[in-house]
DRENTIKOL-969880 format. One line per 10 residues: number of its first residue (from 1); their letters; for each residue x, y, z of N, C-alpha, C. Coordinates in nm, 4 decimals. Atoms other than C-alpha are relative to their C-alpha. Example, Ala and Ser with C-alpha at 12.3 -4.5 7.8 and 13.67 -1.06 7.14 Angstrom:
# DRENTIKOL-969880
1) as) 0.0890 -0.1190 0.0000 1.2300 -0.4500 0.7800 0.0900 0.1200 0.0000 ~ -0.0820 -0.1190 -0.0060 1.3670 -0.1060 0.7140 -0.0770 0.1090 0.0730
***
This chain:
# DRENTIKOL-969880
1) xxxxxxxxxx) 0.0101 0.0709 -0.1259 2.1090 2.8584 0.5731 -0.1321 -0.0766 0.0007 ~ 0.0988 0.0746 0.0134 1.8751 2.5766 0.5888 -0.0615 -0.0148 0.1709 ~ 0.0484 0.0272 -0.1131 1.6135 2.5468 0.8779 -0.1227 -0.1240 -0.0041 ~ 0.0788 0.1154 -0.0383 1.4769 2.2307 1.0225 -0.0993 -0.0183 0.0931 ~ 0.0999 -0.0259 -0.1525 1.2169 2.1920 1.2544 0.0403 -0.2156 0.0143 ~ -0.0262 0.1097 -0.0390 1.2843 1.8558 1.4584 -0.0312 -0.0159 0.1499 ~ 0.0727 -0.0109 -0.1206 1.0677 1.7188 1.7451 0.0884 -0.1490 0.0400 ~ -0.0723 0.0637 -0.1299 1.2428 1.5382 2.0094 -0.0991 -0.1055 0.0507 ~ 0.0908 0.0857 -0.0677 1.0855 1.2128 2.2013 0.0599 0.0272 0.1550 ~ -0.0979 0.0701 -0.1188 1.1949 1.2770 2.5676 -0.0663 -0.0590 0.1031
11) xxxxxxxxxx) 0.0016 0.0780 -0.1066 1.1195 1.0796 2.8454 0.0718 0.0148 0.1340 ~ -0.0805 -0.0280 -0.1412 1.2144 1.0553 3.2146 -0.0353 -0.1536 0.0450 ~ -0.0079 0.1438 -0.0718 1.3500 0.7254 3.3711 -0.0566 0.0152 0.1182 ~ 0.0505 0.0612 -0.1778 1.3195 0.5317 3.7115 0.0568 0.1242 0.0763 ~ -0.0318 -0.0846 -0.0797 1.4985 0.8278 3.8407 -0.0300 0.1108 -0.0116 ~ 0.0591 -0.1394 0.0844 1.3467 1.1307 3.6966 0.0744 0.0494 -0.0501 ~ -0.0906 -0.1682 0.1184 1.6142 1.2564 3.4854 -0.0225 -0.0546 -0.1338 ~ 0.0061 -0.0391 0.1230 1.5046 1.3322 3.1865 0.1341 -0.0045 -0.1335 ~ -0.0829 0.0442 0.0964 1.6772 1.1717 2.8561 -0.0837 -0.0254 -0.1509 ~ 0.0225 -0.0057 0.1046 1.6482 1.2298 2.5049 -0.0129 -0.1335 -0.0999
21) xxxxxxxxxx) 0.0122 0.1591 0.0255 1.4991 0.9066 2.3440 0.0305 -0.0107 -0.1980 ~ 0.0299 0.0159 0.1256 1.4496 0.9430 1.9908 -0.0328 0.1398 -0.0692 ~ 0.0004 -0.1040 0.1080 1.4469 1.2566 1.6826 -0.0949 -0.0384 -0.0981 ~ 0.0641 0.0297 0.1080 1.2159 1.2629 1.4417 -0.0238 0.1518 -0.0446 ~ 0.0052 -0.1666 0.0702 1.1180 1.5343 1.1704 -0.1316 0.0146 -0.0486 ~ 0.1786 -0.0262 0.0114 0.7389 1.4821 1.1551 -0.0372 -0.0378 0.1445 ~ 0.0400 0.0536 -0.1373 0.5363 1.4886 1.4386 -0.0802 -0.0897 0.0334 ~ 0.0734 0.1093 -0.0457 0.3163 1.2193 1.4127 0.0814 -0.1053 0.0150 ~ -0.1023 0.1090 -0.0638 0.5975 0.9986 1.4064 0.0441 -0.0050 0.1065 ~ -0.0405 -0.0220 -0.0970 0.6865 1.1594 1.6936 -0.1265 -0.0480 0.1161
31) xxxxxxxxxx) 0.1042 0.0540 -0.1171 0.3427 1.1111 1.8619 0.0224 -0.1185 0.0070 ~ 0.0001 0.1261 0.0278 0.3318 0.7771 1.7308 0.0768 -0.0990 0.1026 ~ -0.1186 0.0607 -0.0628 0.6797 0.6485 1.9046 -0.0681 0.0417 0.1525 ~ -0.0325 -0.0493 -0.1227 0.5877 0.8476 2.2282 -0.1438 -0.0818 0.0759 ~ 0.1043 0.1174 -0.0585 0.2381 0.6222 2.2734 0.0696 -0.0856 0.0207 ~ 0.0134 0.1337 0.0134 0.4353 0.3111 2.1699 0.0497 -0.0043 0.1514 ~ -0.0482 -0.0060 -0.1021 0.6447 0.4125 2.4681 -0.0916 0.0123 0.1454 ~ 0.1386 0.0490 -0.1234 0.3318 0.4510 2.6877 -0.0375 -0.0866 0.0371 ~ -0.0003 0.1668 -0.0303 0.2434 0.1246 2.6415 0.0319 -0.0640 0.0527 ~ -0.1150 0.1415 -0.0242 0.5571 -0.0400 2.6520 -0.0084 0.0067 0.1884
41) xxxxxxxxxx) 0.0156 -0.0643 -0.1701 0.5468 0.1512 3.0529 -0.1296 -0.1186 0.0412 ~ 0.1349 0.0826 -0.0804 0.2120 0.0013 3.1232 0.0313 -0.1408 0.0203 ~ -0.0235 0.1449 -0.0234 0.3344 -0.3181 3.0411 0.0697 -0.0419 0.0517 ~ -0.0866 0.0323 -0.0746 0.6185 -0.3105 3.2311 -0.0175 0.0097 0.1252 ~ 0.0312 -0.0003 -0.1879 0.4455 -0.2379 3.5484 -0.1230 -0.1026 0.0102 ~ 0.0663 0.1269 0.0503 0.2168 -0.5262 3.4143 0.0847 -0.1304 0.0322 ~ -0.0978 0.1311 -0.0121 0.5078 -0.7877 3.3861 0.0528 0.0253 0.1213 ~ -0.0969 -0.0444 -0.1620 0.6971 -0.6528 3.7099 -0.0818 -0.0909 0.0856 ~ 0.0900 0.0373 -0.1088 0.4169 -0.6965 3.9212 -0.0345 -0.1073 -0.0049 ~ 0.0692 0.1256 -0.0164 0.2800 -1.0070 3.8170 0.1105 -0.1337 0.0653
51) xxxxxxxxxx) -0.0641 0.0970 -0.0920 0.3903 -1.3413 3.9753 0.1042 -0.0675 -0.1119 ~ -0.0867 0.0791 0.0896 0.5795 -1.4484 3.6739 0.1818 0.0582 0.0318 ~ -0.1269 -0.0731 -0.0273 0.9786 -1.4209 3.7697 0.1027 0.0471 -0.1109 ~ -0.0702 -0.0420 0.1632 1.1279 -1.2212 3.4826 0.1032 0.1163 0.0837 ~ -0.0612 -0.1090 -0.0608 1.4473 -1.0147 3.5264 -0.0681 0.1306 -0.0599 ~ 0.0132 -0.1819 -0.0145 1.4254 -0.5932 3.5154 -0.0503 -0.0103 -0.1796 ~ -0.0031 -0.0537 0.1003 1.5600 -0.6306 3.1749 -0.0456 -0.0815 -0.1146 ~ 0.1039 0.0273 0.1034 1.3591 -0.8585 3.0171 -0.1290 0.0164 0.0217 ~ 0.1081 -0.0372 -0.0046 1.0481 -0.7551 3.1222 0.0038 0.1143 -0.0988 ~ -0.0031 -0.1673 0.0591 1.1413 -0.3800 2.9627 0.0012 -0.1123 -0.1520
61) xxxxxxxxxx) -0.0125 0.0193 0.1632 1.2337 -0.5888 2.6485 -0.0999 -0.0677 -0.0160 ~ 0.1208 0.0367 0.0153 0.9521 -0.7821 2.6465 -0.1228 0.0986 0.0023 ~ 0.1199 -0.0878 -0.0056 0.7104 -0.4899 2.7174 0.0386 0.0936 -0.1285 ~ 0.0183 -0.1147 0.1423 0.8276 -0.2720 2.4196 -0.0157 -0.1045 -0.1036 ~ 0.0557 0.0697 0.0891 0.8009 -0.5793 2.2245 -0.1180 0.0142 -0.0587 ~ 0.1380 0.0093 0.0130 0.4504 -0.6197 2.2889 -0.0334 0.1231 -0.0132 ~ 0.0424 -0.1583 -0.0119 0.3890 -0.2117 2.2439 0.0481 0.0041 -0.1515 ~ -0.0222 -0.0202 0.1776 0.5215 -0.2293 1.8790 -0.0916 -0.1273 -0.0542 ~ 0.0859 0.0827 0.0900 0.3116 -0.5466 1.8136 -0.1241 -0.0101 0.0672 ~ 0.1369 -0.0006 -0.0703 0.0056 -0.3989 1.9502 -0.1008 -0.0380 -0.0664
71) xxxxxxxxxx) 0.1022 0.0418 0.1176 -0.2269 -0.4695 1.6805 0.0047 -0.1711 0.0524 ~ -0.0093 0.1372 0.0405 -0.1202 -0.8893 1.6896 -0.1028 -0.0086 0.1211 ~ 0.0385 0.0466 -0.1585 -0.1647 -0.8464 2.0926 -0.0920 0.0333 0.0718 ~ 0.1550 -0.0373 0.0114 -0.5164 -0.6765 2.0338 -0.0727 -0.1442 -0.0221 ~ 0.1015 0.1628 0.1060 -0.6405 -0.9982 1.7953 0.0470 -0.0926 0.0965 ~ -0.0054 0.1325 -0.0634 -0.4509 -1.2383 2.0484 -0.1249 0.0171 0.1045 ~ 0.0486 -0.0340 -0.1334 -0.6518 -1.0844 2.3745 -0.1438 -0.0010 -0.0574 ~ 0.1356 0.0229 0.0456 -0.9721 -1.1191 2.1512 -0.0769 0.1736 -0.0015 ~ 0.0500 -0.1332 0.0035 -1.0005 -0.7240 2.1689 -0.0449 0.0177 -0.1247 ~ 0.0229 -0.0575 0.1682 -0.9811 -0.6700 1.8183 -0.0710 -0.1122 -0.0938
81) xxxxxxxxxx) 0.0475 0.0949 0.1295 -1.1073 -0.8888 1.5127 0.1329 0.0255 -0.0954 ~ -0.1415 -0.0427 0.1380 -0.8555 -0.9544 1.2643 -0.0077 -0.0016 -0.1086 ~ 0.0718 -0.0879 0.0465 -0.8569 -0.7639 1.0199 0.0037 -0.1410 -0.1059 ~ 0.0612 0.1121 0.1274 -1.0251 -1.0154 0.6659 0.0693 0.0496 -0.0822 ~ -0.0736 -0.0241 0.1004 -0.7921 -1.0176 0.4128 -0.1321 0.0265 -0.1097 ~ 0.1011 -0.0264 0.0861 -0.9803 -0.8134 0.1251 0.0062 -0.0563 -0.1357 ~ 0.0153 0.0582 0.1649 -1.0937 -0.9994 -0.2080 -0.0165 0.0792 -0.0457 ~ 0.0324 -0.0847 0.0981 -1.0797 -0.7396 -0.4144 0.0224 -0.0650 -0.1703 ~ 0.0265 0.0955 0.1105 -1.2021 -0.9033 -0.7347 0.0812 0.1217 -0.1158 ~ -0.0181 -0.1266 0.1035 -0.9834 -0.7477 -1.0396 -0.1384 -0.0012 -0.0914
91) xxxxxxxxxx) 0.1201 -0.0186 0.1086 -1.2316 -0.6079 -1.2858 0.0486 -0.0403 -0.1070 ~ -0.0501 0.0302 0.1441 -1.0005 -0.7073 -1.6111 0.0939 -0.0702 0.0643 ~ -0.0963 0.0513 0.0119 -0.7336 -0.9738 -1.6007 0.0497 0.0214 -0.1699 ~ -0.0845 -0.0192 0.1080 -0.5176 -0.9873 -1.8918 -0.0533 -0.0782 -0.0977 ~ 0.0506 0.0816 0.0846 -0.6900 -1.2634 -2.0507 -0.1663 0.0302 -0.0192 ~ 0.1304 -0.0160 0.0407 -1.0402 -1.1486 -2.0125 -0.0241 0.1211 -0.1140 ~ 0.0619 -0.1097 0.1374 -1.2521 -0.9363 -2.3185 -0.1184 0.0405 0.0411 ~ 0.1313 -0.1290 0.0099 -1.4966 -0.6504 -2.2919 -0.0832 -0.0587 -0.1036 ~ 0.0985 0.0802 0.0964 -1.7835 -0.8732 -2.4655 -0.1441 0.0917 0.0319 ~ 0.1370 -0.0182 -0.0455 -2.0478 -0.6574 -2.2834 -0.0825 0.1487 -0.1058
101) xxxxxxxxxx) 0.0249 -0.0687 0.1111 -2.0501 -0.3879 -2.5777 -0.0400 -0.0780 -0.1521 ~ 0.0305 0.1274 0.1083 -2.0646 -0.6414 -2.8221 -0.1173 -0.1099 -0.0416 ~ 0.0947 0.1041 0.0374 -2.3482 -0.8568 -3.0021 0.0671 -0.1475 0.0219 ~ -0.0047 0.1230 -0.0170 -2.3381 -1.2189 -2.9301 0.0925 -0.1024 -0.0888 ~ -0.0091 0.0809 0.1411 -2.2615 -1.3289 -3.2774 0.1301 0.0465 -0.0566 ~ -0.0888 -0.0697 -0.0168 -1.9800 -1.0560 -3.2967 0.1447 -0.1007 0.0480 ~ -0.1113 0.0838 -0.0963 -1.6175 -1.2424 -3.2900 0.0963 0.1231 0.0189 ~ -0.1432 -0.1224 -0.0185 -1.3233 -1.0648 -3.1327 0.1170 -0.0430 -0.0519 ~ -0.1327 0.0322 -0.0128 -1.0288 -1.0192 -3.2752 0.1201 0.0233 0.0961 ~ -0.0945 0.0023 -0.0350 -0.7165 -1.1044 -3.1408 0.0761 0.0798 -0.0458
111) xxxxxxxxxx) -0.1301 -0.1281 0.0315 -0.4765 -0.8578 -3.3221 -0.0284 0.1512 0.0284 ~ 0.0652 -0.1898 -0.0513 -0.4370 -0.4743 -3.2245 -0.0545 0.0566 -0.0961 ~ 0.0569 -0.1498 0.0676 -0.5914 -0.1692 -3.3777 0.1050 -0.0524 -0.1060 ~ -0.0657 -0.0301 0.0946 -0.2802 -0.1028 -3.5447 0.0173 -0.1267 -0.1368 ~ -0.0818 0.0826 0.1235 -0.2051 -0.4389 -3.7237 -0.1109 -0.0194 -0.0702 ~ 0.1028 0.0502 0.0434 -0.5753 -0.4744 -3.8240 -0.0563 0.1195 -0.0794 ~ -0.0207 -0.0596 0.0821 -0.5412 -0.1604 -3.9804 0.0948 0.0069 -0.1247 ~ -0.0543 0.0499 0.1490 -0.2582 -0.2311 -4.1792 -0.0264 -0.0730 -0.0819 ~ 0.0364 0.0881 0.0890 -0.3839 -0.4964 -4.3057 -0.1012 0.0365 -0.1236 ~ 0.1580 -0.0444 0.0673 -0.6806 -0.3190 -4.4329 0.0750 0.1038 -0.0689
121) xxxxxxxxxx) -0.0499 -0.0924 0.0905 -0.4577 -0.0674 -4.5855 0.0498 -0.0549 -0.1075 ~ -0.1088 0.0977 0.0975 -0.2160 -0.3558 -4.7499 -0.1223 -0.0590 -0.0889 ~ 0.0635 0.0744 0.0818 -0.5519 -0.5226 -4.8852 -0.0530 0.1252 -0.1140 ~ 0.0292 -0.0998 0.0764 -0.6636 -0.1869 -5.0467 0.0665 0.0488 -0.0853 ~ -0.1103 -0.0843 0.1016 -0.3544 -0.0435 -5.2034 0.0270 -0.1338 -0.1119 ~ 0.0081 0.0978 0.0952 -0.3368 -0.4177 -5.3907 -0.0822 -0.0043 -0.1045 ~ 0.0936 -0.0391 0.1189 -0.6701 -0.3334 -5.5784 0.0400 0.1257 -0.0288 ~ -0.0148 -0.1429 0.1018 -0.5535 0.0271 -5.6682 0.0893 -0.0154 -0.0525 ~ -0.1241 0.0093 0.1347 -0.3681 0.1085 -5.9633 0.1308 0.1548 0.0960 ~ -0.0919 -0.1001 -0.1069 -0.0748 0.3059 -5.8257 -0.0072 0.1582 -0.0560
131) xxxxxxxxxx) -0.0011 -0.1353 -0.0236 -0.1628 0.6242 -5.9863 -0.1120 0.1005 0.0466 ~ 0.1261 -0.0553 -0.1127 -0.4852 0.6601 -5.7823 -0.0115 -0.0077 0.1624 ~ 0.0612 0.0173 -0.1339 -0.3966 0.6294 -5.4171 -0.0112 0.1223 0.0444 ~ 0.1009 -0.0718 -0.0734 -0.5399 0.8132 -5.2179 0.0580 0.0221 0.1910 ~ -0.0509 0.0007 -0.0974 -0.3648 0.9372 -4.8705 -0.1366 0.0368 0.1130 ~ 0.0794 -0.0355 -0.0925 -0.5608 0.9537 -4.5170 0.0366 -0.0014 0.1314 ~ -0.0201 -0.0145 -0.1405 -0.5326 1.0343 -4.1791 -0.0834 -0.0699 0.0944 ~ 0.0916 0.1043 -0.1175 -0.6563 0.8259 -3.8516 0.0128 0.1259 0.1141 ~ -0.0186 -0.0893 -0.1361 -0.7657 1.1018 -3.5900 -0.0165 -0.0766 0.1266 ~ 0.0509 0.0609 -0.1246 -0.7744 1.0413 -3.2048 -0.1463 0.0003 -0.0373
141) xxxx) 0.1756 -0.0300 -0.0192 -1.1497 0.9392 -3.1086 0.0192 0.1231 0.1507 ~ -0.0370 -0.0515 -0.1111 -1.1630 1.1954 -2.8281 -0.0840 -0.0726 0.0919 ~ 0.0864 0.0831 -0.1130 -1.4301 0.9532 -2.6379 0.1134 -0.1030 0.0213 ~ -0.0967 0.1148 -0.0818 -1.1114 0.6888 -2.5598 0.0911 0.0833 0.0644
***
């Protein structure tokens, strides 16, 4: 038997009866929703009241609007600052090279480890006579 824990959003309308709005299965989601719904209230006794003639039910839809896009309707009202998109400079692109270990004079190659080892194996086994090679192993460095 599986047990759930599951927190409820409820609310009470214009008439006080109490109605089950929304389920959730964490509770900050649950807090979360049950502010936006605070809001959206404030703002609806915000739009009501004011002189602007809006029906019932677009004021309500208009006030939870603005209660889910509270953040925009912070930065519009000059409350907030918005937020600076961050430059985060990459440290390596794909085309740049780690030159800062390196002498000046030092060129880099372009090919990997591996092929710049074979090569160096293929140029070696050409000067030996084939009944002197010589086998070797490449360990990890454990500092990479």
């Amino acid at each position: 038997m599986a047990v759930e824990t599951r927190y409820v959003v409820i609310r009470s309308n214009r008439n006080n009866e109490e109605q089950e709005v929304m389920t959730f299965t964490d509770k900050r989601s649950a807090d979360d929703y049950d502010k936006m719904l605070d809001m959206a209230d404030a703002m609806f006794e915000v739009l009501h009241n004011s002189t602007v003639n809006l029906p019932e039910q677009q004021c309500e839809e208009l006030s939870i609007f603005l209660a889910k896009q509270r953040e925009d309707v912070l930065v519009a009202l000059q409350a907030k600052k918005k937020p600076s998109p961050t430059n985060k400079k990459s440290s390596k692109n794909k085309n740049d090279k780690q030159t800062d270990l390196l002498d000046s004079e030092t060129e880099i190659s372009e090919k990997s480890l591996s092929a710049t080892l074979l090569e160096d194996v293929s140029a070696k086994t050409e000067n030996v006579d084939e009944g002197n090679l010589v086998d070797f192993v490449i360990e990890k460095d454990d500092a990479a």
